[in-house]
C-alpha positions in Angstrom: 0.0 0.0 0.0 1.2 3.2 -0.7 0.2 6.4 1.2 0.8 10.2 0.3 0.7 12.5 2.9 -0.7 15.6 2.1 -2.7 19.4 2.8 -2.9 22.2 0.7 -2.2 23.8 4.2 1.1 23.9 5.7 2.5 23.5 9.5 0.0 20.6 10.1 2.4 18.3 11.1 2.4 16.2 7.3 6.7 15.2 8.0 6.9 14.2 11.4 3.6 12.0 11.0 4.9 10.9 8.2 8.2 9.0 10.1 6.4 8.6 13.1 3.8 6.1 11.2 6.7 4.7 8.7 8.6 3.6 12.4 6.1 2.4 14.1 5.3 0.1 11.1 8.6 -1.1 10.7 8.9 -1.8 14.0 6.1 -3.9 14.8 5.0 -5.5 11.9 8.6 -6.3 10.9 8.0 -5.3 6.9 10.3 -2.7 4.7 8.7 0.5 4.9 10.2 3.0 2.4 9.8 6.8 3.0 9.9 9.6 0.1 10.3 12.7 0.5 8.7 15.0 -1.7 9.2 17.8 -0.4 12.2 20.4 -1.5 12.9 21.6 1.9 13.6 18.0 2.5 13.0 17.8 6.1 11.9 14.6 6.8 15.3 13.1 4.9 17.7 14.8 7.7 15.6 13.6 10.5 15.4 9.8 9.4 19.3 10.4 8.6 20.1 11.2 11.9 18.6 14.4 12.9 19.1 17.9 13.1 22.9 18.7 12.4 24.2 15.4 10.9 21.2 14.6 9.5 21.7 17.6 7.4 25.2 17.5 6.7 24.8 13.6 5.5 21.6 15.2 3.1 24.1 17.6 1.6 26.5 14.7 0.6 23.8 13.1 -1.0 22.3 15.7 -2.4 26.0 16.5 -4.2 25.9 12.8 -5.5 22.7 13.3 -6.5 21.3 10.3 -5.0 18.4 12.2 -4.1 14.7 12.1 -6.0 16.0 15.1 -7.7 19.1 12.9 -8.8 15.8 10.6 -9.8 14.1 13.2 -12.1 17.9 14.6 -13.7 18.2 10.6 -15.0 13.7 11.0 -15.8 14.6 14.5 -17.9 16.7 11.8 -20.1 14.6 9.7 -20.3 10.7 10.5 -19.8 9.0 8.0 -21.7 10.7 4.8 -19.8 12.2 4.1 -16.7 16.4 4.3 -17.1 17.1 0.4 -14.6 18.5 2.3 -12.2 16.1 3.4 -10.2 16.6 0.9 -7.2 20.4 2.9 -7.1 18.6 6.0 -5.1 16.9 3.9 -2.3 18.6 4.5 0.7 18.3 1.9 3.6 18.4 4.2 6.2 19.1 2.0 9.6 22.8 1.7 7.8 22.5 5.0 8.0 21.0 5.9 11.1 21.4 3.3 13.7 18.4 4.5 15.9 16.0 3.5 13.1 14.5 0.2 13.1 15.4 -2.5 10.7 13.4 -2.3 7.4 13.2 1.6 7.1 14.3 3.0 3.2 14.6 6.3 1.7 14.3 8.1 -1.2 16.1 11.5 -0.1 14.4 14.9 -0.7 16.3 17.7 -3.1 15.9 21.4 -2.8 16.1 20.9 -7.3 12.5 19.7 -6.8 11.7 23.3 -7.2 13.6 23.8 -10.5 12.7 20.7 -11.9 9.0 21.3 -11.7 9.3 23.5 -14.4 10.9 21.3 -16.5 8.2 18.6 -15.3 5.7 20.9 -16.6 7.3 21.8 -20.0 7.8 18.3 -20.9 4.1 17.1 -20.2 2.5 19.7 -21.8 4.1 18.5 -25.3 1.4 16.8 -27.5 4.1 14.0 -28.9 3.7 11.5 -28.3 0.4 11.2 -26.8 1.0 9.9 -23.8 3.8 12.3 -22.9 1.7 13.8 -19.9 1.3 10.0 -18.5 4.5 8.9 -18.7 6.0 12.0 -17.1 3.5 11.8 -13.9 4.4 8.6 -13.7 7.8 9.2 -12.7 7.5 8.3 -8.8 5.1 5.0 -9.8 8.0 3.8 -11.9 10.6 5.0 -9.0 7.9 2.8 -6.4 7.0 0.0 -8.3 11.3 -0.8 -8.7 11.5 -0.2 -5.5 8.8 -2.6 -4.4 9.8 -5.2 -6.7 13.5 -5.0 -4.7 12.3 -5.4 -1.1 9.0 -7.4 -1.7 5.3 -7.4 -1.9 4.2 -6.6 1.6 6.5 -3.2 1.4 4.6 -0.1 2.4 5.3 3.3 1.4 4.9 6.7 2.9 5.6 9.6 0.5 6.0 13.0 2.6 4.0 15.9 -0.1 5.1 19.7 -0.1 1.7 21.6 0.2 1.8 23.4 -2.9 -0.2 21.7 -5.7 3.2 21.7 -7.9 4.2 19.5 -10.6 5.9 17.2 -8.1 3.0 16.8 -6.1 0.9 16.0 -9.0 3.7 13.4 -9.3 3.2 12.0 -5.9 -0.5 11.7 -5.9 -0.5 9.2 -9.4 2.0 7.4 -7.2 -0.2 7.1 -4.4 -3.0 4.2 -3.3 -4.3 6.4 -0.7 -4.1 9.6 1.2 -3.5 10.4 4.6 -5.1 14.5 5.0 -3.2 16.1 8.4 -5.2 19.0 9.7 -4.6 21.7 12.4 -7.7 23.2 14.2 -7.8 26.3 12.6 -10.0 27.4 9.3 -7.3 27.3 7.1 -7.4 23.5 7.4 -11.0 23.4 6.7 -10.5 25.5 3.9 -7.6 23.0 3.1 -10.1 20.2 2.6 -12.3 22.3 0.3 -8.8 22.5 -1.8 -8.0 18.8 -2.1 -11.7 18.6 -3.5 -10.9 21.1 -6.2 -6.9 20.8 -6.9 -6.6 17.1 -6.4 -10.5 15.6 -7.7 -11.5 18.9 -9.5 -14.6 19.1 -7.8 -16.3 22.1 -6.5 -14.2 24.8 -7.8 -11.9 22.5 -9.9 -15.0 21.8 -11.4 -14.8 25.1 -13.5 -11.6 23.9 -15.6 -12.9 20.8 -16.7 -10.4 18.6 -18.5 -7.5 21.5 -18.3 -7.2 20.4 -14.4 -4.7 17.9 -13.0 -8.1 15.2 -12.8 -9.5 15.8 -15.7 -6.1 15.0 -17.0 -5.8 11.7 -14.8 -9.2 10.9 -15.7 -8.6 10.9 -19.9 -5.4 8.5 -19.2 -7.3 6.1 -17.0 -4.6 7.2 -13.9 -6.6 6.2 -10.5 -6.2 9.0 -7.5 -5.4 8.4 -4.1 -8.6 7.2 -2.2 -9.1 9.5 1.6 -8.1 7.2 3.7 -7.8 9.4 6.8 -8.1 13.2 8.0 -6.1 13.6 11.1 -6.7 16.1 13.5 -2.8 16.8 14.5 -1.2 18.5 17.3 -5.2 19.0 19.3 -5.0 20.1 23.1 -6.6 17.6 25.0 -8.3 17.4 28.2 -9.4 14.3 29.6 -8.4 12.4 26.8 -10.7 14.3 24.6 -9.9 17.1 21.9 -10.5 20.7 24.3 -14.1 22.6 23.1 -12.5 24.9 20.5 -10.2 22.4 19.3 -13.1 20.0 18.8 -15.3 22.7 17.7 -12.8 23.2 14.9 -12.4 19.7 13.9 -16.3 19.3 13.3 -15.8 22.0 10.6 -13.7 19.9 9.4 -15.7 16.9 9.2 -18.5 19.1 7.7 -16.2 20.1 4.8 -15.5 16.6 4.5 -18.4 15.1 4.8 -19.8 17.7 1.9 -16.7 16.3 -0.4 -17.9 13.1 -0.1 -21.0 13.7 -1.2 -20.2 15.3 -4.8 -16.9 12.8 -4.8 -18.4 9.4 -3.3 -15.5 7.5 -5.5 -12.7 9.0 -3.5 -13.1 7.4 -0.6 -13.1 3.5 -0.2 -14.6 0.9 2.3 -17.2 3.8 4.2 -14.4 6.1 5.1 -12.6 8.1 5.9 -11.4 7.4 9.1 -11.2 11.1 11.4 -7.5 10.0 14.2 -7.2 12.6 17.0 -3.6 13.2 17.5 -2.5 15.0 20.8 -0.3 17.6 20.8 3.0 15.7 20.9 4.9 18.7 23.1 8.4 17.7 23.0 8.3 15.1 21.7 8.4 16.1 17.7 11.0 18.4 18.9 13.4 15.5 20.6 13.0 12.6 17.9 12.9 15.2 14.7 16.6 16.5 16.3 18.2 12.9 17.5 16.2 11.1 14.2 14.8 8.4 17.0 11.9 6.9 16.8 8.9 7.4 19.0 9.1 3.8 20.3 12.6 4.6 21.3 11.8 7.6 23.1 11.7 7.5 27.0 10.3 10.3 29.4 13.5 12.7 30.4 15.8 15.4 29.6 17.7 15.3 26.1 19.8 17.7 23.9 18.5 19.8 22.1 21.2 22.7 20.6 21.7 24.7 23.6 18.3 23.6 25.6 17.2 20.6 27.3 13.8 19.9 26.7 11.7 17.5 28.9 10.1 14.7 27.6 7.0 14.0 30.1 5.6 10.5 31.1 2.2 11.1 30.5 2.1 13.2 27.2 4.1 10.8 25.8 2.0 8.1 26.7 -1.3 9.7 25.3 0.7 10.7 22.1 1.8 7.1 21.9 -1.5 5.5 22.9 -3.0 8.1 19.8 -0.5 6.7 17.7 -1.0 2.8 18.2 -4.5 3.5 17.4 -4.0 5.0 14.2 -1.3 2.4 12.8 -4.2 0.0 13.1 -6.2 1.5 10.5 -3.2 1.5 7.8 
């Protein structure tokens, strides 16, 4: 199964749930789990590679070698009609890496070029020769999957980490993807965010208006199947006795509204009755300590760690809830 992670909105949490879910995975259901990160700020690549600091200086090195998914696309822009046999050669596995990571994670590193190469992305699909031109070039990241897949097995998952902008690599992402995972925060630009992935990614509502000129309408005239909505997450709520606090879950019922309102004028997008609505605690320090040391939250324990020039304090119970919230939602994937 392969999941993209994805808002229209930014800050909603989209990276860190991202490896939190991919570890967890590994971890207890012992199968490869490969992360992409599609995202040109590329944070989710230094944290699986060891954190702030190294992390980052082991992305740069890889970055300059180009074994990267921009190194991907450079060897794509050669060759867009086909995939080029080397597309295992960017897979990363990341515990050699990173020795806090469990066995079974695998990367495919993020590249600031993403931003470049959209436009190239979007001048080669738009030529009319040969007539699949626009397919075979949003199919980049399928054919980058599927080779990856075919390397470490049938029962691999996949997590693929999406930049909110509705760029060309995004576009790329979502043909790539089975289903899709929606991280909100409880505010009304994440309910307006759901109204977005309506229009930009199913061109309904206002998509509507642009007919076959819009990224479905061209999915829909190659036969390309979109991620189903497998989940909206409400990320980072304040709780109170285990439950989301009034205007936190006042906010999160907007949500479902807008949600529930997609569904109706897009029944097809979302499979088995769902989607399924996770309440995710605010994780406190926790994000903070296992984004910067690039542990996993199984590995974390309650106390002080180093954090630049701070100390932050992991607490027992947070970290239980956030776990406990966490376990639940891994059940559902």
């Amino acid at each position: 199964m392969r999941y993209a992670v994805w808002n229209n909105k930014g800050g909603v949490g989209k990276t860190f749930l991202s490896f939190v879910l991919a570890t967890e995975i590994a971890h207890t259901r012992n199968i490869p789990v490969v992360l992409v990160d599609m995202c040109p700020q590329a944070n989710l690549s230094e944290i699986v590679l060891g954190g702030n600091g190294i992390g980052s200086e082991r992305l740069d090195k890889y970055i300059k070698d180009r074994i990267t998914i921009g190194g991907y696309f450079d060897s794509r822009i050669n060759s867009p009609h086909s995939k080029t046999g080397k597309e295992v050669d960017y897979l990363l596995d990341a515990r050699l890496i990173n020795e806090n990571l469990p066995k079974g994670i695998y990367l495919i590193a993020g590249d600031p070029s993403l931003e470049l190469q959209a436009q190239v992305i979007n001048q080669i699909s738009s030529q009319t020769l040969p007539v699949e031109t626009w397919k075979n070039v949003h199919g980049w990241v399928a054919d980058l999957v599927d080779e990856c897949k075919k390397k470490l097995g049938p029962e691999t998952m996949v997590f693929i980490d999406c930049n909110p902008s509705f760029s060309a690599y995004t576009e790329l992402s979502m043909v790539s993807a089975d289903a899709l995972i929606v991280p909100c925060s409880s505010d009304g630009s994440s309910a307006r965010a759901i109204d977005n992935v309506g229009s930009l990614l199913y061109g309904v509502m206002k998509g509507a208006d642009y007919g076959a000129a819009n990224f479905s309408g061209k999915a829909k005239q190659f036969n390309i199947k979109l991620p189903d909505v497998h989940s909206v997450v409400l990320n980072r709520s304040t709780q109170y006795s285990k439950k989301a606090s009034k205007a936190f879950g006042a906010m999160f019922e907007e949500i479902r509204r807008r949600v529930d309102a997609l569904k109706k004028v897009a029944p097809n997008y979302f499979a088995n009755g769902g989607p399924y609505f996770e309440d995710v605690p605010d994780s406190h320090s926790v994000a903070i300590v296992c984004s910067h040391h690039g542990m996993p939250l199984y590995a974390l324990k309650p106390g002080r760690y180093d954090v630049h020039d701070t100390e932050p304090q992991v607490n027992s119970e947070p970290l239980e809830r956030y776990k406990d919230a966490v376990a639940k939602f891994v059940k559902t994937i």
